[in-house]
C-alpha positions as CSV (number, residue, x, y, z in Angstrom):
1,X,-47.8,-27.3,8.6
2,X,-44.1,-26.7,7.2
3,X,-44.3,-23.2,8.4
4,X,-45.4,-24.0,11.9
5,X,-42.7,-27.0,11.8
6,X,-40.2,-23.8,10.9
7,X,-41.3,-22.3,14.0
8,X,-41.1,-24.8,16.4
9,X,-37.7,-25.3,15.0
10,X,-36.5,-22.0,15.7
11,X,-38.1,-21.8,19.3
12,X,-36.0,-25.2,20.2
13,X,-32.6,-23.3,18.1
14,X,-32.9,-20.8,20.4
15,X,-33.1,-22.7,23.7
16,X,-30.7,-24.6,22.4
17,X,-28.3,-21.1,22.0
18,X,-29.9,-19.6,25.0
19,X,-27.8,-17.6,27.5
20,X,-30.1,-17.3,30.2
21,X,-28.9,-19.2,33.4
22,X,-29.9,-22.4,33.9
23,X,-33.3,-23.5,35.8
24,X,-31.9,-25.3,38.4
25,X,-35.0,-26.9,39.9
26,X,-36.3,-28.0,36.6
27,X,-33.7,-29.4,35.5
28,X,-32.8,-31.1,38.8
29,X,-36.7,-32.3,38.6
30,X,-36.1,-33.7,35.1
31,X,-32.6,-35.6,35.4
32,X,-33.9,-37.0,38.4
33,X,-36.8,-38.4,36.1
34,X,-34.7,-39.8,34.1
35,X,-32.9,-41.8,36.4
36,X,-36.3,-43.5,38.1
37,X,-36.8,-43.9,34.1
38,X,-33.9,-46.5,34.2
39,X,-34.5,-47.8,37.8
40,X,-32.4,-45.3,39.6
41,X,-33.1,-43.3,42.5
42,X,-32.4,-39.7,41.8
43,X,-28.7,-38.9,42.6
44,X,-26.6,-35.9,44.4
45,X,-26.3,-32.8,41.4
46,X,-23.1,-30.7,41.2
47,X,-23.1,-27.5,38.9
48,X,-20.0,-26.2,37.3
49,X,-20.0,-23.2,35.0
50,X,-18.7,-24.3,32.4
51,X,-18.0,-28.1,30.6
52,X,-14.0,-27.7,30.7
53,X,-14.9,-27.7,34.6
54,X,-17.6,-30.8,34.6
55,X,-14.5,-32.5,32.9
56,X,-11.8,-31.5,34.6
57,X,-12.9,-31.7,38.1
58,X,-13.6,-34.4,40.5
59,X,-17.5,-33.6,42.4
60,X,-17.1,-33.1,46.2
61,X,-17.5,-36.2,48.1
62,X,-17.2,-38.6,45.4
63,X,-15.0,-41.1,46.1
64,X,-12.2,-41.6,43.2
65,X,-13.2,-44.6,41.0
66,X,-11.2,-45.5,37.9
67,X,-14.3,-46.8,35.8
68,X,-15.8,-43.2,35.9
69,X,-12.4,-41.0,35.5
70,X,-13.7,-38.4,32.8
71,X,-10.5,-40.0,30.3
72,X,-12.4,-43.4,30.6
73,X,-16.2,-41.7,30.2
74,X,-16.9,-43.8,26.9
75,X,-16.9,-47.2,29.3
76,X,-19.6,-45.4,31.9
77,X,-22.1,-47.3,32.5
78,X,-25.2,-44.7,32.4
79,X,-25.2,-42.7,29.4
80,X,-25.4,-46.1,27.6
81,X,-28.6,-46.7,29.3
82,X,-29.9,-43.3,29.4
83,X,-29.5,-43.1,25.3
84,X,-31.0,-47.3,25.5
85,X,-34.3,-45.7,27.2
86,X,-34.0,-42.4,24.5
87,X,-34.3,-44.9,21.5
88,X,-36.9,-47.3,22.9
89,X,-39.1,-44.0,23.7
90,X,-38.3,-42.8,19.9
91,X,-39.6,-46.0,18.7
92,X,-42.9,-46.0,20.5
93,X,-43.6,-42.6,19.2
94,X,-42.4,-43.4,15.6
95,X,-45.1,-46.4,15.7
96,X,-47.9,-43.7,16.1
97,X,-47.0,-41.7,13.3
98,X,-47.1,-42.2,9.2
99,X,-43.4,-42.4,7.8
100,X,-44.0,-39.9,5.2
101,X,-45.5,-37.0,8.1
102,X,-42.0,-38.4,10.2
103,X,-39.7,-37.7,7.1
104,X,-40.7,-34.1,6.4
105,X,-40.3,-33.4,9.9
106,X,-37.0,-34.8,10.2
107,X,-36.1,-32.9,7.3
108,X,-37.5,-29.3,8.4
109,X,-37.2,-30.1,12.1
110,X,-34.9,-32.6,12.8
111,X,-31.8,-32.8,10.3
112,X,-31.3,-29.0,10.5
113,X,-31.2,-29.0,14.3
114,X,-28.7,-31.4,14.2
115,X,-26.8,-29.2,11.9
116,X,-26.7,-26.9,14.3
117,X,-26.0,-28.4,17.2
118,X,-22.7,-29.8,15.4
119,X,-21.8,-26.5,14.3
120,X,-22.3,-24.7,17.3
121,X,-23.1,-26.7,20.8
122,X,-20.7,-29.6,19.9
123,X,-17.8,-27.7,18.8
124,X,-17.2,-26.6,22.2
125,X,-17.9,-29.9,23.8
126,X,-15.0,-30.9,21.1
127,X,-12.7,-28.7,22.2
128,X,-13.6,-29.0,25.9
129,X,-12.6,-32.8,25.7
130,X,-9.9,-31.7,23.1
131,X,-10.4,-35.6,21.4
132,X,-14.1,-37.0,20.4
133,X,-14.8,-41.0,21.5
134,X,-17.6,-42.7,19.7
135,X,-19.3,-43.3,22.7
136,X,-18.9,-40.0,23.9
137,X,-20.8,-38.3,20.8
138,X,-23.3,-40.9,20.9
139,X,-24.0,-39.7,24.7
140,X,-24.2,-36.0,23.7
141,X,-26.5,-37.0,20.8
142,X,-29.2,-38.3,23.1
143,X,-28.8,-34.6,24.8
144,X,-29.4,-33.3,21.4
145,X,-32.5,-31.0,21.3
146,X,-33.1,-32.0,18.1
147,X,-34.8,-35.5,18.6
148,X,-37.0,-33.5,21.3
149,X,-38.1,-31.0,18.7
150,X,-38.9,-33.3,16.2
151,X,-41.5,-35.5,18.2
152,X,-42.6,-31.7,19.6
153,X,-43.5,-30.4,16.5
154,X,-45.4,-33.8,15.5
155,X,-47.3,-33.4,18.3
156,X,-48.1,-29.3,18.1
157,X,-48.4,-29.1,14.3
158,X,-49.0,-32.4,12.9
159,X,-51.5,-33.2,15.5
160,X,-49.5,-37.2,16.2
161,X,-51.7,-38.3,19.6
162,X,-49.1,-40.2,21.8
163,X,-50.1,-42.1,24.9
164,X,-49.9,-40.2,29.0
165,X,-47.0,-42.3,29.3
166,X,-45.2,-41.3,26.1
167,X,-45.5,-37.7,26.7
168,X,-44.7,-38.4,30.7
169,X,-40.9,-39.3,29.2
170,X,-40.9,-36.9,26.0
171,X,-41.5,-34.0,28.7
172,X,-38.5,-35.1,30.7
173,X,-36.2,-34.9,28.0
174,X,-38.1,-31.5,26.9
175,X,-37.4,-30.0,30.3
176,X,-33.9,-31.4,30.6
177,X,-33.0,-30.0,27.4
178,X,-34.9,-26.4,27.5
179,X,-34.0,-25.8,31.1
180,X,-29.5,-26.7,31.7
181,X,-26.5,-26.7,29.9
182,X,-25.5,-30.6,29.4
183,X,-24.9,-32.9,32.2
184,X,-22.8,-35.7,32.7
185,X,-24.5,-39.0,34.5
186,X,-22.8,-40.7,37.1
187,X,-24.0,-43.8,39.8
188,X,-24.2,-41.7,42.5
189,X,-24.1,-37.7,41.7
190,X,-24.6,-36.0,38.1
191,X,-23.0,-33.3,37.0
192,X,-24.4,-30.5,35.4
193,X,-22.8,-27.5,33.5
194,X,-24.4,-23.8,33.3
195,X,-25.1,-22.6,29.7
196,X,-22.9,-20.0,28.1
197,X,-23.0,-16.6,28.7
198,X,-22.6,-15.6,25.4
199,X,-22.7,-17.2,22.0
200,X,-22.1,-15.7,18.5
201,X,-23.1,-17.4,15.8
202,X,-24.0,-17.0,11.9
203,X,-26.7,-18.9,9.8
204,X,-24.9,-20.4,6.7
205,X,-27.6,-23.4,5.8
206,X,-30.9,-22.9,3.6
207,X,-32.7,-24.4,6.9
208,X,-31.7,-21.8,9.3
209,X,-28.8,-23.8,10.2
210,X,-26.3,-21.6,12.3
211,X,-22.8,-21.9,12.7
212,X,-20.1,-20.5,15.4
213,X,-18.9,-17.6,14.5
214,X,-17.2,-14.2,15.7
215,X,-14.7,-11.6,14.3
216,X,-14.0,-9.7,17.3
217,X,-14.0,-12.1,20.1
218,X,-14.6,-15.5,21.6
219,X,-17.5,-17.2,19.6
220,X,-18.9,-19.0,22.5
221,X,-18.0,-18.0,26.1
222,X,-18.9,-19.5,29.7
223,X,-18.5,-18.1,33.1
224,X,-15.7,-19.0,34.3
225,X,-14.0,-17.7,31.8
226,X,-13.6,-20.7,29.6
227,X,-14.3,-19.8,25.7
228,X,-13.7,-21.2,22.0
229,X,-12.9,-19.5,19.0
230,X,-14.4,-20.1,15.6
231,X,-14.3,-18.6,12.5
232,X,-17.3,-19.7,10.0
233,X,-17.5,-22.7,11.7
234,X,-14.1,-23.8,11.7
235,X,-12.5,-23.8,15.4
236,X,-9.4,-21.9,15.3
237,X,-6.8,-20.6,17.6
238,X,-7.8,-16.9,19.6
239,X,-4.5,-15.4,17.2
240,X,-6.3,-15.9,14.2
241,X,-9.2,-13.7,15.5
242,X,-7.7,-11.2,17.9
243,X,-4.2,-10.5,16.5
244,X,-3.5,-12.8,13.0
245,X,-0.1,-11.9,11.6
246,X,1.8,-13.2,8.2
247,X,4.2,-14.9,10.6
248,X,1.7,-16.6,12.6
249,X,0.2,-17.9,9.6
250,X,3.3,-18.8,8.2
251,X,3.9,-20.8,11.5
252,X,1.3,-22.8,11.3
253,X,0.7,-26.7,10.5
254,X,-2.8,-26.7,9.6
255,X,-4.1,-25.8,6.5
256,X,-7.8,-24.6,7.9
257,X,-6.4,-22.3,10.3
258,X,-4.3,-20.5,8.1
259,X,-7.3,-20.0,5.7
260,X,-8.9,-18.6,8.4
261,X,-6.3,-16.7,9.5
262,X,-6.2,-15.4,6.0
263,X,-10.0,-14.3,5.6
264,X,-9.4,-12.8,9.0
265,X,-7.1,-10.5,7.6
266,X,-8.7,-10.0,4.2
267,X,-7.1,-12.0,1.2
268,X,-5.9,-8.5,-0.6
269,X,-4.3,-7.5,2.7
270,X,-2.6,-10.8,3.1
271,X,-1.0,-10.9,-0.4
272,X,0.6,-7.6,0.3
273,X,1.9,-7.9,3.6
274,X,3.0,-11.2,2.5
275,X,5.0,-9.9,-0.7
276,X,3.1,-13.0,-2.8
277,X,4.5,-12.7,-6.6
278,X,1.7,-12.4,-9.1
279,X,2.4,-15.2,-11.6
280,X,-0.5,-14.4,-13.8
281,X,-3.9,-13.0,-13.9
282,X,-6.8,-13.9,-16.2
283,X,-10.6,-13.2,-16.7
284,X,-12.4,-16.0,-15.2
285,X,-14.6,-17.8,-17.6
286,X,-16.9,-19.8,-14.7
287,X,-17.7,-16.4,-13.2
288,X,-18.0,-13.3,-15.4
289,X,-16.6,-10.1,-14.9
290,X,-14.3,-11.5,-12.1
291,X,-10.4,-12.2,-12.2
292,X,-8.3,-14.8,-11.4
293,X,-5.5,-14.1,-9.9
294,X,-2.4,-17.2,-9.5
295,X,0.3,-16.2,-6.5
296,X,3.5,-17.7,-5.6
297,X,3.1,-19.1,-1.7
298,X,6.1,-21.5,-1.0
299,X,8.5,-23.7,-3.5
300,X,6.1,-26.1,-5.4
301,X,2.8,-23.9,-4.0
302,X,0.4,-21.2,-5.2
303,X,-2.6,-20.4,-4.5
304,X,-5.2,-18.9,-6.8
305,X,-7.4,-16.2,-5.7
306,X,-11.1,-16.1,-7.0
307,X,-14.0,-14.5,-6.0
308,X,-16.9,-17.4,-5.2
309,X,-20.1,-17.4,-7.5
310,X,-22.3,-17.2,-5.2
311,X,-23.7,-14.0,-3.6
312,X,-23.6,-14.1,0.3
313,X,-26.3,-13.8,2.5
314,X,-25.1,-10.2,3.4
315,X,-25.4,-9.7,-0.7
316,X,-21.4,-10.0,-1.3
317,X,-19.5,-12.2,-3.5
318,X,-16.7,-13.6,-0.8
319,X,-12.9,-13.5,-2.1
320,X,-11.0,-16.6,-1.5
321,X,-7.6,-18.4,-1.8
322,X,-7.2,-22.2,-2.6
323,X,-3.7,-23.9,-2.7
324,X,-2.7,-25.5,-5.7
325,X,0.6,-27.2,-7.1
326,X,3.3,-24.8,-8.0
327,X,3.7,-26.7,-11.6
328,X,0.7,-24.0,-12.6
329,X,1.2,-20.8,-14.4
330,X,-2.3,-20.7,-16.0
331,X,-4.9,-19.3,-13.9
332,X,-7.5,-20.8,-15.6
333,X,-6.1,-24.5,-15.8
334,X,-5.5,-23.9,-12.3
335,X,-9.1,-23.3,-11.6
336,X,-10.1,-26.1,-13.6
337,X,-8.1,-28.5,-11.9
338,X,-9.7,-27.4,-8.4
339,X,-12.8,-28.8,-10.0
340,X,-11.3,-31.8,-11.8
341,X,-11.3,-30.3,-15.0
342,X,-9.5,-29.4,-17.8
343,X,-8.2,-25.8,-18.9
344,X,-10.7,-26.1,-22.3
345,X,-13.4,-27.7,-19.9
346,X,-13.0,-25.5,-17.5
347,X,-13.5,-22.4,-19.8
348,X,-16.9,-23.7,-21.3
349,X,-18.4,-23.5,-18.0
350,X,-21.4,-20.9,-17.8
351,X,-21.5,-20.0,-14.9
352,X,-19.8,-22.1,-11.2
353,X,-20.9,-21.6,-7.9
């Protein structure tokens, strides 16, 4: 059952990822389901190629109305009902199924879907809206394919029975989700974005959880041109991936992209085009047969370099920098205190991950 659940869970992952353009008449078929769902007749659809565009454009024919400006979206009134009618239809199938068989779904279907979807899908709808409401999220949650897949695999691999009626609405949502990019519900005309053309990504979790990432290029890309940048899952600047630089990193503000930055260039290469100062260099005791290595950064900043514990999945040990204060010379009571720890403590470790 666990392996079949794995399965299901990789089919949805990669309809969830898929490049392929969107089924236009299914997934016009399905919205408009939705809608008579709440008591709506089926509206006007407008595709854009991208969700910058759904966001930044007004539909043809639609009258402007303040309520449903795109900066006000959190106070429309649809997606609220939409994700009303997605819970009530997630409570009627929980009632048909044992709690225990629903956990270990959730945990081998759901939970790492999720995952995924934050790591990958989301990131862009992040950066596409640049700022992330509450109500927003909770709107692009309910287009989530990971609910979908969950009550899927209970049905294909668990063997849950649910009423005609329940599966009538499941397979809406199912054909919504496997069939268009996501879509944005207004009174009288939804809009509806085309998946991405391409999308890179890396697996990082112990469920098959992927992440965005590319070294070479845009990590997820859309028609019209319209991309995002990531670097193991962290969003980041196209510099840090196409042309990253000591003085760009130098430049700027935020800590996570200049670690990136950093790892884009290779941690060796950085410290010498950099000119860091080696303040001191010790075996490490939590990893043996590695160094640690203690640079000076800024005034009142080094960072020790250390190689991680773990291997990769591509069977490497990663290298890797972390800040600490400049009062250090030790690098071993510097290591220790990235872990809360003393220098003695820190030593008597056998082994850190």
């Amino acid at each position: 059952m666990q392996r079949e659940a794995a399965e299901i869970r990789e089919e949805w992952l990669g309809r969830a990822l898929s490049t392929l353009p969107a089924d236009r008449t299914a997934a016009e078929a399905a919205i408009s389901g939705l809608y008579r769902l709440i008591g709506l007749d089926p509206p006007r659809f407008h595709w854009v190629s991208s969700p910058v565009a759904a966001l930044t454009t007004v539909p043809p024919g639609v009258p402007p109305r303040p309520a449903e400006a795109v900066e006000r979206m959190p106070e429309w009134s649809l997606p609220p009902r939409f994700s009303s009618s997605m819970r009530r239809l997630c409570l009627d199938l929980d009632a048909r199924i044992h709690p225990s068989v629903s956990g270990l779904f959730r945990q081998e279907v759901r939970d790492p879907l999720t995952r995924s979807s934050d790591s990958s899908l989301r990131m862009a709808l992040r950066a596409a809206h640049d700022v992330e409401h509450h109500a927003t999220s909770a709107w692009y949650q309910t287009q989530c394919v990971s609910w979908v897949a969950h009550y899927d695999a209970l049905r294909r691999a668990a063997g849950a029975v649910f009423t005609s009626e329940q599966i009538r609405r499941l397979d809406l949502w199912a054909a919504a989700a496997r069939s268009c990019g996501w879509w944005w519900p207004r009174q009288a005309v939804c809009v509806i974005s085309e998946r991405p053309v391409a999308v890179h990504t890396e697996v990082w979790g112990d469920d098959g959880e992927v992440r965005l990432h590319s070294a070479d290029g845009p990590a997820i890309r859309y028609a019209d041109g319209w991309d995002v940048y990531a670097w193991h899952g962290t969003r980041v600047p196209s510099w840090v991936v196409t042309d990253p630089s000591v003085n760009r990193i130098a430049r700027e503000a935020n800590v996570e992209v200049r670690r990136c930055a950093i790892e884009r260039i290779g941690w060796g290469s950085y410290i010498d085009r950099a000119g860091l100062r080696l303040v001191a260099s010790a075996p490490d005791p939590g990893n043996p047969g590695s160094e640690l290595r203690l640079y000076d950064v800024r005034r009142q900043t080094r960072v020790l370099l250390a190689i991680n514990g773990s291997v990769e999945r591509d069977g490497h040990r990663r290298q890797y920098g972390l800040t600490v204060p400049g009062s250090f010379n030790d690098p071993i009571a510097a290591a220790g205190w990235t872990y809360g720890l003393s220098a003695e403590q820190y030593s008597l470790l056998v082994h850190r991950t």
